[in-house]
TORBA-280803 format. One record per residue (C-alpha): residue number from 1; residue in three letters; x, y, z. Coordinates in Angstrom, 2 decimals. Example, Ala and Ser with C-alpha at 12.3 -4.5 7.8 and 13.67 -1.06 7.14 Angstrom:
2
NUMI   pos   code      east     north        up
NUMI     1    ALA     12.30     -4.50      7.80
NUMI     2    SER     13.67     -1.06      7.14
// end
This chain:
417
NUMI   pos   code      east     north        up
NUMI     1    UNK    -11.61    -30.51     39.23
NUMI     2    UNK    -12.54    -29.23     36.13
NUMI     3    UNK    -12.28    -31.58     33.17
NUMI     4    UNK     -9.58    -31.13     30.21
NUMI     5    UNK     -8.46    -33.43     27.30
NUMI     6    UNK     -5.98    -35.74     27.78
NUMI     7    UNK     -3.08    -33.66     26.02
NUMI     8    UNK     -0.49    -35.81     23.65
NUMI     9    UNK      3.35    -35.72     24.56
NUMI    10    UNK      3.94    -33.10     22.55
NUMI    11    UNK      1.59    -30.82     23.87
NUMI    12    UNK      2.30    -31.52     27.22
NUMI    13    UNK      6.26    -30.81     26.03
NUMI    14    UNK      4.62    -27.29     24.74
NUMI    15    UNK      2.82    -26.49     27.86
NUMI    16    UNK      5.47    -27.03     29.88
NUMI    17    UNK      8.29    -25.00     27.57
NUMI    18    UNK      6.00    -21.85     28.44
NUMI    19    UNK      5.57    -21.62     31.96
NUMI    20    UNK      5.33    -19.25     34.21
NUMI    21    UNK      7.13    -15.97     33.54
NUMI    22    UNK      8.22    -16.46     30.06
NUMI    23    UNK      8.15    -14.48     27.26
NUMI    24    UNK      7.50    -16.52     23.74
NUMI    25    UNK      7.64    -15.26     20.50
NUMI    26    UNK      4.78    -16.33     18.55
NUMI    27    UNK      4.15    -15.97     14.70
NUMI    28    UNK      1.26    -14.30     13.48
NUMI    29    UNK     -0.25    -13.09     10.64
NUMI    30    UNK     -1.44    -15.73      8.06
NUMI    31    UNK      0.92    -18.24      9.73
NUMI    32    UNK     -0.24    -17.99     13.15
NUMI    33    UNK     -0.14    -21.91     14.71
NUMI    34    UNK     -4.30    -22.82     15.05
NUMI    35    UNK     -2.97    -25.67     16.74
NUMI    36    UNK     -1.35    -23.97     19.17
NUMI    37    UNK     -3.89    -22.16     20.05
NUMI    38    UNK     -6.45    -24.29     19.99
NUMI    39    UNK     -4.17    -26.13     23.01
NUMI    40    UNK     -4.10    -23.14     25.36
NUMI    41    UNK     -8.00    -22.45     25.21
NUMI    42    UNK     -8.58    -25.66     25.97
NUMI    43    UNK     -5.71    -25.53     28.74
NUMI    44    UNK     -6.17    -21.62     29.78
NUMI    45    UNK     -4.25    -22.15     33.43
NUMI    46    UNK     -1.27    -22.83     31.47
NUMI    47    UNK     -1.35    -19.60     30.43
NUMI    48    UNK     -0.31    -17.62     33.69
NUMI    49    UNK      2.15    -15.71     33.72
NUMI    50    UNK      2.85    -16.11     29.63
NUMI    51    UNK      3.70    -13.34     27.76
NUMI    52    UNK      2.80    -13.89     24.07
NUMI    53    UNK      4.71    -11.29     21.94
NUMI    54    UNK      4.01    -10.63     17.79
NUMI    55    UNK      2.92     -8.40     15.47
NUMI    56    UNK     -0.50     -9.67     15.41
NUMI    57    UNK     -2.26     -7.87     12.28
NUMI    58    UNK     -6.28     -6.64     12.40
NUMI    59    UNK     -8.80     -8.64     10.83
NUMI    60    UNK     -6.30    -11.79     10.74
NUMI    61    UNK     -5.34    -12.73     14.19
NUMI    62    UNK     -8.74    -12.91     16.27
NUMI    63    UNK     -7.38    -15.17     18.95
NUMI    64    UNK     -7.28    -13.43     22.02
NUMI    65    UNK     -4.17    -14.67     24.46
NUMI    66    UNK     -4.11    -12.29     27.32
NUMI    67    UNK     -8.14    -13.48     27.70
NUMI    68    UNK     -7.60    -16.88     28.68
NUMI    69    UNK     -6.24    -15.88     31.95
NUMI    70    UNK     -6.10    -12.49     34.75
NUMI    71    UNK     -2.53    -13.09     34.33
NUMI    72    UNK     -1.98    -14.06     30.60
NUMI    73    UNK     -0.11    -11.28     29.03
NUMI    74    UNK      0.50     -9.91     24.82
NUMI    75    UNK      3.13     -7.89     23.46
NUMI    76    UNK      1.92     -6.31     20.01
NUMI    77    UNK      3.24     -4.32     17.31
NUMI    78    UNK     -0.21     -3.48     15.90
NUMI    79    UNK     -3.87     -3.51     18.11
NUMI    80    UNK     -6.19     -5.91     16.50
NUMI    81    UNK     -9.55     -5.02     17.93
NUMI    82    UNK    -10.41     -8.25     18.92
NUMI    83    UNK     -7.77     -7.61     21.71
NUMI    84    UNK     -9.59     -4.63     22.73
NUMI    85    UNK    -11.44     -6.15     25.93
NUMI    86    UNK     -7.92     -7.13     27.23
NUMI    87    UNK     -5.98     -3.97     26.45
NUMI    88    UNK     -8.71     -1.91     28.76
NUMI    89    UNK     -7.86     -4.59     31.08
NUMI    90    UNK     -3.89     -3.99     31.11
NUMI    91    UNK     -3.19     -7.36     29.49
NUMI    92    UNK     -1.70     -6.38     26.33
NUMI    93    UNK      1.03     -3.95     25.68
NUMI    94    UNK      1.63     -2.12     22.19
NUMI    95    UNK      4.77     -1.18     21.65
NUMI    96    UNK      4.96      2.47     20.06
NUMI    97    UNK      7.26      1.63     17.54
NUMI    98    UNK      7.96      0.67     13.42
NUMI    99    UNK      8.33     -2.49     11.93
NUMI   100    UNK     12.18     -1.82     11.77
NUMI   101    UNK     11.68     -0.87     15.94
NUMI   102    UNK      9.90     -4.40     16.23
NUMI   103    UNK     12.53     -6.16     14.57
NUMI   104    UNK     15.59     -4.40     16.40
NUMI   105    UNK     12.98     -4.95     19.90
NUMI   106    UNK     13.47     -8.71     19.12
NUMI   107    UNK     17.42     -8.44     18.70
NUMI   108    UNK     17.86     -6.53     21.78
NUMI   109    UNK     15.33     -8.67     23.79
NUMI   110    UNK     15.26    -12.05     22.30
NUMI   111    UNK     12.04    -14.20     23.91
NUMI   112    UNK     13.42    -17.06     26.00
NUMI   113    UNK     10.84    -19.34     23.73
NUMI   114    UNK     10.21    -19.21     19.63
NUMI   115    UNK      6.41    -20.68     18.94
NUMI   116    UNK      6.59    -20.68     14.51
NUMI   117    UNK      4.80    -22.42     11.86
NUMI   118    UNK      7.08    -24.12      9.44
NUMI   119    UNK      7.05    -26.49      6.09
NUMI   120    UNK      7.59    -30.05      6.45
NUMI   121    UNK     11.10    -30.53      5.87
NUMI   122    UNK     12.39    -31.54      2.47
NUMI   123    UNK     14.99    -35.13      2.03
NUMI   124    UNK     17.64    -32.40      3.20
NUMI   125    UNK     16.20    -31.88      6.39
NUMI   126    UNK     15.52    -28.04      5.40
NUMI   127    UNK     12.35    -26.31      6.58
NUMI   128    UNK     10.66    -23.22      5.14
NUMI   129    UNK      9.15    -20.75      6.68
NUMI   130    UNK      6.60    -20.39      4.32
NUMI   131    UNK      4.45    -17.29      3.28
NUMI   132    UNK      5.94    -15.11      6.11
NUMI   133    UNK      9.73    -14.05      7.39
NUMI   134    UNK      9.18    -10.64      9.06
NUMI   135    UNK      9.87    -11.68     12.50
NUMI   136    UNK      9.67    -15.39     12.73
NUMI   137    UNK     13.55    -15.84     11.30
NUMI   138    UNK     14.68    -13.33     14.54
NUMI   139    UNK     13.11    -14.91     17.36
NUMI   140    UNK     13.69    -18.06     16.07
NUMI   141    UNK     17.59    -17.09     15.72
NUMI   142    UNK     17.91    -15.85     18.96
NUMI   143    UNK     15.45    -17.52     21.43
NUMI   144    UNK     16.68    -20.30     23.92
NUMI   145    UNK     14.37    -22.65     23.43
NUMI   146    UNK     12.27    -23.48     19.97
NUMI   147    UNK      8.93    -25.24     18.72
NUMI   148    UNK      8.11    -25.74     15.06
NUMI   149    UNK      4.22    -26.66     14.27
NUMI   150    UNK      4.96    -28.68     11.21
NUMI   151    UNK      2.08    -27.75      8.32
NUMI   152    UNK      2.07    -29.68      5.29
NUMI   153    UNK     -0.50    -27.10      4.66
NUMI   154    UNK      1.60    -24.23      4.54
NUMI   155    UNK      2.38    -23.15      1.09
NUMI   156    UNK      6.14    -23.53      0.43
NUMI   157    UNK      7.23    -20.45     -2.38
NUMI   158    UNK     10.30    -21.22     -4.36
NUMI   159    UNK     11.63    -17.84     -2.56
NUMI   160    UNK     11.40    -18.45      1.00
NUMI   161    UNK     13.20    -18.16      3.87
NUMI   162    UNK     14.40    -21.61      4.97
NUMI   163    UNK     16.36    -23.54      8.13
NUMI   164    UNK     17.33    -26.72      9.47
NUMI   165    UNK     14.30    -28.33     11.05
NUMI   166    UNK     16.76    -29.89     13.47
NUMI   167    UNK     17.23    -26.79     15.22
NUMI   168    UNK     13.75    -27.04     16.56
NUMI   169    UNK     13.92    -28.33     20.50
NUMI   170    UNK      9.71    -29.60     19.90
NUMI   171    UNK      8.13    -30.59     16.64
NUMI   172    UNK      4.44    -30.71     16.73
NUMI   173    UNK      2.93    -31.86     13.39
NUMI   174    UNK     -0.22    -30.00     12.93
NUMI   175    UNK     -2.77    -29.70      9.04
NUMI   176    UNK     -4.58    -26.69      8.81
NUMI   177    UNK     -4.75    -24.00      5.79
NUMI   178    UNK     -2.91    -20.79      6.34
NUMI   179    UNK     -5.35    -18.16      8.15
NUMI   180    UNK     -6.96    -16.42      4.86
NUMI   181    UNK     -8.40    -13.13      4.46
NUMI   182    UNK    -10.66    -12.82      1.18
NUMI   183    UNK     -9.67     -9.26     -1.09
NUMI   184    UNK    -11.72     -6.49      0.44
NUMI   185    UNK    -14.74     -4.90     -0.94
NUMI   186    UNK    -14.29     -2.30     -3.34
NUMI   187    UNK    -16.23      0.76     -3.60
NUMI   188    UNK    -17.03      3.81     -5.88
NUMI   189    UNK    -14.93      6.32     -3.47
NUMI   190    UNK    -11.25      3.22     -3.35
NUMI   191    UNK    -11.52      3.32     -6.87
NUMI   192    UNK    -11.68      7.11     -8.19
NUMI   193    UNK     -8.34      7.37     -5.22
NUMI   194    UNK     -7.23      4.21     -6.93
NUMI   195    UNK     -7.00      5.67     -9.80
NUMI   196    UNK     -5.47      8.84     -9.32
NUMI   197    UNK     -2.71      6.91     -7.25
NUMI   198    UNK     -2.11      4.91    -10.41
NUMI   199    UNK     -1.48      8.28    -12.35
NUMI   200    UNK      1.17      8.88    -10.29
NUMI   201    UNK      3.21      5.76    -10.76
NUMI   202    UNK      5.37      5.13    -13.72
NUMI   203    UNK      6.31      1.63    -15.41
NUMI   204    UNK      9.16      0.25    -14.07
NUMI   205    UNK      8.59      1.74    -10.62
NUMI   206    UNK      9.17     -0.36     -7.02
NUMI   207    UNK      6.28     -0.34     -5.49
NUMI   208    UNK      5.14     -0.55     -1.84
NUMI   209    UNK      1.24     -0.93     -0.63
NUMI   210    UNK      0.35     -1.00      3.03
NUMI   211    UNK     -2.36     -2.16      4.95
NUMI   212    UNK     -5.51     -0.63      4.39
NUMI   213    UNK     -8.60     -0.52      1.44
NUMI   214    UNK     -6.95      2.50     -0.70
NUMI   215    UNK     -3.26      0.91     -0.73
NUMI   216    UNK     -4.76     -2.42     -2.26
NUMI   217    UNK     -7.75     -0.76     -4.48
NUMI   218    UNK     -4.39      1.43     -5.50
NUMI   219    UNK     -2.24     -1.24     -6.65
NUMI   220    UNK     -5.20     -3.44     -8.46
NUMI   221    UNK     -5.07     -0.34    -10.36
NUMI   222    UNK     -1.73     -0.75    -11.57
NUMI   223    UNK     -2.48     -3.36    -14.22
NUMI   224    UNK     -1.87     -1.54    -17.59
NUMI   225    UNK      1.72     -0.87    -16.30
NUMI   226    UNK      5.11     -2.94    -17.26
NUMI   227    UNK      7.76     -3.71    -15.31
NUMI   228    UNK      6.70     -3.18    -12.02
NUMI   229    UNK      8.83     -4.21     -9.31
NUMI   230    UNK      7.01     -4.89     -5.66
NUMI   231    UNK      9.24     -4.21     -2.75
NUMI   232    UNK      6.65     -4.33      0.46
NUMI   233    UNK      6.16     -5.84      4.19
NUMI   234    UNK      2.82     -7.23      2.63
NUMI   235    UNK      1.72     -9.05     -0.32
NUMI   236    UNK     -2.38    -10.24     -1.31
NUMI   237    UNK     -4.47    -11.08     -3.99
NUMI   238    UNK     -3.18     -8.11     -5.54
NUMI   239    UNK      0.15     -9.30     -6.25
NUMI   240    UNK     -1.23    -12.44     -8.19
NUMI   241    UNK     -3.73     -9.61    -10.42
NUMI   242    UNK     -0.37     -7.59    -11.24
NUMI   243    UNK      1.65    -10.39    -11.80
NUMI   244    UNK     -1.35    -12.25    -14.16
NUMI   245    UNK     -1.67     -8.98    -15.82
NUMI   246    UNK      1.38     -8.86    -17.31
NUMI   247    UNK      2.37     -5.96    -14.78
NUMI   248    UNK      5.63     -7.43    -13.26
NUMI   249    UNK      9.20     -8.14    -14.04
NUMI   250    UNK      9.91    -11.35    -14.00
NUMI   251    UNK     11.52    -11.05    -11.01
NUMI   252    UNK     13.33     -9.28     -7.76
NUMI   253    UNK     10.09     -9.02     -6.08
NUMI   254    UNK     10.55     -9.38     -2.41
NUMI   255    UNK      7.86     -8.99      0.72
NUMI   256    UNK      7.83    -10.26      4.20
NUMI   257    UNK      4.86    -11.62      4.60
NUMI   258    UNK      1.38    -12.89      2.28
NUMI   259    UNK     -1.88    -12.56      3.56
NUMI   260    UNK     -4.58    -13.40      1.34
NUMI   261    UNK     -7.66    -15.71      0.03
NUMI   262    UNK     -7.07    -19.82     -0.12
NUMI   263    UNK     -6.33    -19.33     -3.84
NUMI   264    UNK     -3.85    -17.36     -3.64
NUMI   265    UNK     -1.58    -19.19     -0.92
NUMI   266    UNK     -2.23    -22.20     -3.88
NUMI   267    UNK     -0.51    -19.96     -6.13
NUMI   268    UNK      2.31    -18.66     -3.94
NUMI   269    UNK      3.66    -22.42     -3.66
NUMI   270    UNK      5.35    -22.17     -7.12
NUMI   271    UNK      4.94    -17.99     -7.66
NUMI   272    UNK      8.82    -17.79     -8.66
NUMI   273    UNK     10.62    -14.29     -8.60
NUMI   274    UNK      8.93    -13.00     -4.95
NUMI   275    UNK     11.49    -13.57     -2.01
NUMI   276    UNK     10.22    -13.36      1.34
NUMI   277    UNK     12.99    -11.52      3.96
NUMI   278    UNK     13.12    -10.61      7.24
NUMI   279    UNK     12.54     -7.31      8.46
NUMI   280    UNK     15.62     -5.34      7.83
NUMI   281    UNK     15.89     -6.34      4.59
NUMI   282    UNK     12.09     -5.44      3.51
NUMI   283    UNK     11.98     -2.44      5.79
NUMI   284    UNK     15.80     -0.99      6.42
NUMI   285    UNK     16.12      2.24      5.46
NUMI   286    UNK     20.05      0.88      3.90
NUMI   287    UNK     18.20     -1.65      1.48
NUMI   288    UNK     15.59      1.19      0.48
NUMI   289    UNK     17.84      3.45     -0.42
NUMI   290    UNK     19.20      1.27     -2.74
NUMI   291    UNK     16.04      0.59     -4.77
NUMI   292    UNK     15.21      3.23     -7.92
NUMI   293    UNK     12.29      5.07     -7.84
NUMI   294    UNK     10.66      3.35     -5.10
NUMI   295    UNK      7.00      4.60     -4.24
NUMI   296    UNK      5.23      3.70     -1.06
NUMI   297    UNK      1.58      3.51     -0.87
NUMI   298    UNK      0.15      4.02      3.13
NUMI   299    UNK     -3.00      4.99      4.10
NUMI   300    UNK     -4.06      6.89      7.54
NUMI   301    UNK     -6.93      7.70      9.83
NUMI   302    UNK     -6.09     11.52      9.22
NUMI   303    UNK     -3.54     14.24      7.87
NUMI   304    UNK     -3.68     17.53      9.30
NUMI   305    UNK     -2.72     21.12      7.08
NUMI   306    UNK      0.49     21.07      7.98
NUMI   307    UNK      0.89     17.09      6.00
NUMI   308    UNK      1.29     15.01      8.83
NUMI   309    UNK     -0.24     11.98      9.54
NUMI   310    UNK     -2.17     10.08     12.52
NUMI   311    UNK     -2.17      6.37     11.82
NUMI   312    UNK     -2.94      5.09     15.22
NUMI   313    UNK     -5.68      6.80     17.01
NUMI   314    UNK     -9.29      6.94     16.20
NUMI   315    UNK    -11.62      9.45     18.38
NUMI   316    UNK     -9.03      9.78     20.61
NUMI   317    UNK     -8.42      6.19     21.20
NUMI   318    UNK     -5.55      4.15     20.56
NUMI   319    UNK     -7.26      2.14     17.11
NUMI   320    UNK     -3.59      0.23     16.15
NUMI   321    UNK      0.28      0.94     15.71
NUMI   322    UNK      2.44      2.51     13.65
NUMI   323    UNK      2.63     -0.66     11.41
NUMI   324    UNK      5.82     -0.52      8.32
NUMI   325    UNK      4.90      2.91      6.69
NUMI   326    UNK      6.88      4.88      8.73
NUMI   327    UNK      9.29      3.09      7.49
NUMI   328    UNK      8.08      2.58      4.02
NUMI   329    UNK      7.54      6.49      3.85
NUMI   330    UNK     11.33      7.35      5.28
NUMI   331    UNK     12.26      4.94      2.60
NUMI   332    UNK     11.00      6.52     -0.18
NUMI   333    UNK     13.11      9.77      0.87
NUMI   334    UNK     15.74      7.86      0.64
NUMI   335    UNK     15.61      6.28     -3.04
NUMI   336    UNK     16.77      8.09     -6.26
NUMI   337    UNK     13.58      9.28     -7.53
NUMI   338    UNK     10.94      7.51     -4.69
NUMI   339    UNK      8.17      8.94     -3.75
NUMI   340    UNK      5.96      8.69     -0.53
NUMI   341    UNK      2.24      8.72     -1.24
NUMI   342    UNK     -0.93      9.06      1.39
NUMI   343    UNK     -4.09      8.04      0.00
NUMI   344    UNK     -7.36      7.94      1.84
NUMI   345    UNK    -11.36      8.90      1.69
NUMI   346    UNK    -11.97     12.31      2.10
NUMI   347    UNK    -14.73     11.42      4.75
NUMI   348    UNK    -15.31      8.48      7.32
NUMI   349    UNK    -18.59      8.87      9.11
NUMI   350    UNK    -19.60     12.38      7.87
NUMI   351    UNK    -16.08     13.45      9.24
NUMI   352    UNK    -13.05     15.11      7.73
NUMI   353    UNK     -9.95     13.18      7.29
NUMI   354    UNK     -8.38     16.15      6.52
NUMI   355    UNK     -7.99     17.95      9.68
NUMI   356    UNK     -6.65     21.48     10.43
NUMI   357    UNK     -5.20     19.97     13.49
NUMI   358    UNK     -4.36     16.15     14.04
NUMI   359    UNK     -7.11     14.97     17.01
NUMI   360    UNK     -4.49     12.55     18.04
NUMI   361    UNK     -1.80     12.98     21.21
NUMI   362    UNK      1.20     11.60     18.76
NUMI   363    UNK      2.25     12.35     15.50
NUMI   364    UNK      2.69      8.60     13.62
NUMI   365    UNK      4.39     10.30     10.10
NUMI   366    UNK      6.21     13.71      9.95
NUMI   367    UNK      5.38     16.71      7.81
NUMI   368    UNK      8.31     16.25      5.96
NUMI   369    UNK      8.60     12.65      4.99
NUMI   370    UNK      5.44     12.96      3.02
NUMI   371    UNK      5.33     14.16     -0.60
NUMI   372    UNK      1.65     13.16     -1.65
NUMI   373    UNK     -1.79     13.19     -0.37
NUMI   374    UNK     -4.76     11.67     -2.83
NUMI   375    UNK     -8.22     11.52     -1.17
NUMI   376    UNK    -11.46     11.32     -4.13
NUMI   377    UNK    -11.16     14.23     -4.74
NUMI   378    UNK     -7.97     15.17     -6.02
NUMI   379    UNK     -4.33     14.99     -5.25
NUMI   380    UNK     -2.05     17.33     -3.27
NUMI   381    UNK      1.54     17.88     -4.31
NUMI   382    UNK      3.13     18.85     -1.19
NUMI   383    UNK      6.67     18.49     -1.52
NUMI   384    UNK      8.92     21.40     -1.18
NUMI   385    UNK      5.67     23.87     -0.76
NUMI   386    UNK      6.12     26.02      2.30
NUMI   387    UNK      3.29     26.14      4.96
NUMI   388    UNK      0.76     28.46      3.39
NUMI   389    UNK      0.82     26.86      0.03
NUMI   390    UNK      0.62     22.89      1.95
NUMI   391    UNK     -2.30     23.83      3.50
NUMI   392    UNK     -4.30     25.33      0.49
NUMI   393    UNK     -3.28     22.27     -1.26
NUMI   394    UNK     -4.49     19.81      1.11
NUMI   395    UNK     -8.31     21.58      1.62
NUMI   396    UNK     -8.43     21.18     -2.12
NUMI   397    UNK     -8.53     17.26     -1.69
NUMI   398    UNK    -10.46     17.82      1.35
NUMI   399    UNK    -14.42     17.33      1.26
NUMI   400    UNK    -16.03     20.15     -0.60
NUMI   401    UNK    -18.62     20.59      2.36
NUMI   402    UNK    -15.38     21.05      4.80
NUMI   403    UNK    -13.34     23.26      2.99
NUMI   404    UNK    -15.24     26.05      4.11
NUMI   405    UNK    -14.27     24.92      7.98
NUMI   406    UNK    -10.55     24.22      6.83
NUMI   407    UNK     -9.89     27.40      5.18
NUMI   408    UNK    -11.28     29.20      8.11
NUMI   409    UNK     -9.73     27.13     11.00
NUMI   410    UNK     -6.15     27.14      8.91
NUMI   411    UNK     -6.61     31.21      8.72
NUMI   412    UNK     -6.67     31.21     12.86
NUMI   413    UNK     -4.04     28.62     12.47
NUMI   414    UNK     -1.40     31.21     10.77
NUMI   415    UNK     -2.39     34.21     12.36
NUMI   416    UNK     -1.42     32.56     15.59
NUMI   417    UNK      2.26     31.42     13.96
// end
């Protein structure tokens, strides 16, 4: 027999709350349980037959589930490539939907067990659940059975999301920091897109930025403007820079989820005016619409001459999901004055980004939802042009050295229309 720590009661309570066969919501992102998983490597067995389902985001979530077993299984939103090895292997599924298609996914198929990180509770008995509300608040509402991993640890922002603590059926107290991810480098190429973004964004504007090293070099640029509202899935390091700056209103700020360095989970634990909400209220297309010139800030692996988008597929392989822009981008359609903006390098490996035709098999944004494309080298307008006009615009932005290629591959384009 091979040898395994002697597990506490409440492990062995966790263990045996999964099983065989069921399918547990688990929270990801910065508030993913280490504890928790920390207990299934060292107990892998118990993890036949589980079916671990969360939006588990890139570069954050490195823990890899559906490997600790030939019958562990993950249900994901986005494709971290750490779970590469076990999506060739058929052990993880990616649903092809939005953040708003997660969320209603949850509703409609609630996971028979909840796994979330909360707060300790306060002399009321109330717990928060901390930095991140996307999904957590759902499964938790809906699931038949629940476990809390209690983190004194976890920051605790004067605008979370909160519940009782006593609706948890397991409490396991855990102490570890929130899972931090350090601002990304910046580079000559984010900044000149950064700042031709920030052109295009007026004070007092709601703003959006998605995942992705334009979106954040894009709203560090936003310093020198006043009364900025943020309205996004995501908040970083970028938030605290606007909100130091001066850049902010003093409040209505909302955002699902933080992910960021050490210091600035510190600072979320008294950062008043930022409310964290679930998904349908960051997301919805009914509270977008509501919000004044709201402009969303996505990135994408490529746009094609016809303005739409590929955010999912890399060389023809399946590189993540369709994350919250979709939403994010329908949004901004949908808001008196909003505008939808897609701002990536020009290049990525000597290769276009700007493509006559998308090299993907789906189609992540529609040509119509978005009004803006920014690369380096310029910005393209394309709202309300017609086809010819779109396409000129985008090879303007595109790599001098493939505009040549673009003009010549859109001309065979049209004269096959």
């Amino acid at each position: 027999m091979p040898w395994s720590p002697r597990l506490s009661p409440s492990d062995e309570k966790v263990l045996s709350a999964l099983g065989p066969g069921r399918r547990a919501y688990l929270s990801a992102g910065s508030v993913e349980p280490v504890a928790f998983s920390q207990l299934l490597a060292a107990q892998p067995d118990r993890a036949a037959g589980l079916n671990l389902i969360g939006s588990f985001v890139p570069g954050v979530n490195r823990f890899d589930y559906a490997g600790l077993h030939p019958d562990a299984r993950m249900t994901t939103l986005l494709l971290p490539e750490d779970l590469r090895a076990s999506f060739e292997l058929g052990r993880v599924d990616v649903l092809p939907v939005s953040y708003t298609g997660f969320a209603a996914y949850l509703e409609r198929r609630p996971p028979e067990v909840a796994v979330v990180q909360l707060t300790p509770a306060d002399a009321s008995g109330i717990s928060s659940f901390g930095p991140a509300a996307d999904f957590a608040p759902i499964a938790w509402r809906n699931a038949r059975f629940r476990i809390a991993y209690v983190n004194p640890s976890l920051p605790r922002p004067p605008g979370g999301l909160t519940v009782p603590l006593a609706m948890a059926d397991i409490v396991v107290e855990c102490d570890h920091p929130p899972l931090a991810v350090p601002p990304g480098a910046t580079s000559p190429v984010l900044q000149q897109i950064a700042e031709q973004v920030a052109n295009l964004v007026e004070d007092g504007a709601c703003v959006q930025a998605g995942l992705g090293g334009a979106p954040a070099a894009a709203l560090a640029a936003l310093t020198s403007r006043r009364n900025l509202t943020v309205h996004s899935g995501m908040v970083s390091d970028e938030y605290m820079t606007l909100h130091q700056a001066g850049a902010l209103a003093p409040d209505g700020h909302v955002a699902g989820v933080a992910i960021g360095s050490a210091a600035f989970y510190t600072w979320l634990g008294s950062a008043e005016g930022l409310a964290f909400a679930s998904t349908p209220q960051t997301h919805g297309a009914r509270a977008l619409a509501q919000l004044d010139r709201f402009t969303a800030i996505n990135s994408a692996l490529e746009v094609d001459l016809f303005g739409q988008a590929n955010l999912e597929w890399r060389n023809g392989r399946l590189a993540s999901g369709m994350g919250g822009a979709p939403d994010f981008i329908a949004g901004a359609q949908l808001s008196a004055g909003g505008r939808s903006i897609v701002a990536l390098p020009a290049t990525a490996k000597g290769r276009s980004r700007i493509v006559a035709r998308l090299g993907a098999p789906t189609v992540s944004i529609p040509r119509n939802l978005i009004d803006t494309v920014v690369t380096e080298h310029g910005v393209a307008e394309i709202r309300d042009l017609p086809l010819e006009a779109r396409a000129q615009k985008l090879i303007a932005v595109a790599a001098p050295e493939h505009q040549s290629t673009l003009q010549r591959e859109w001309e065979d384009i049209r004269n096959r229309i």
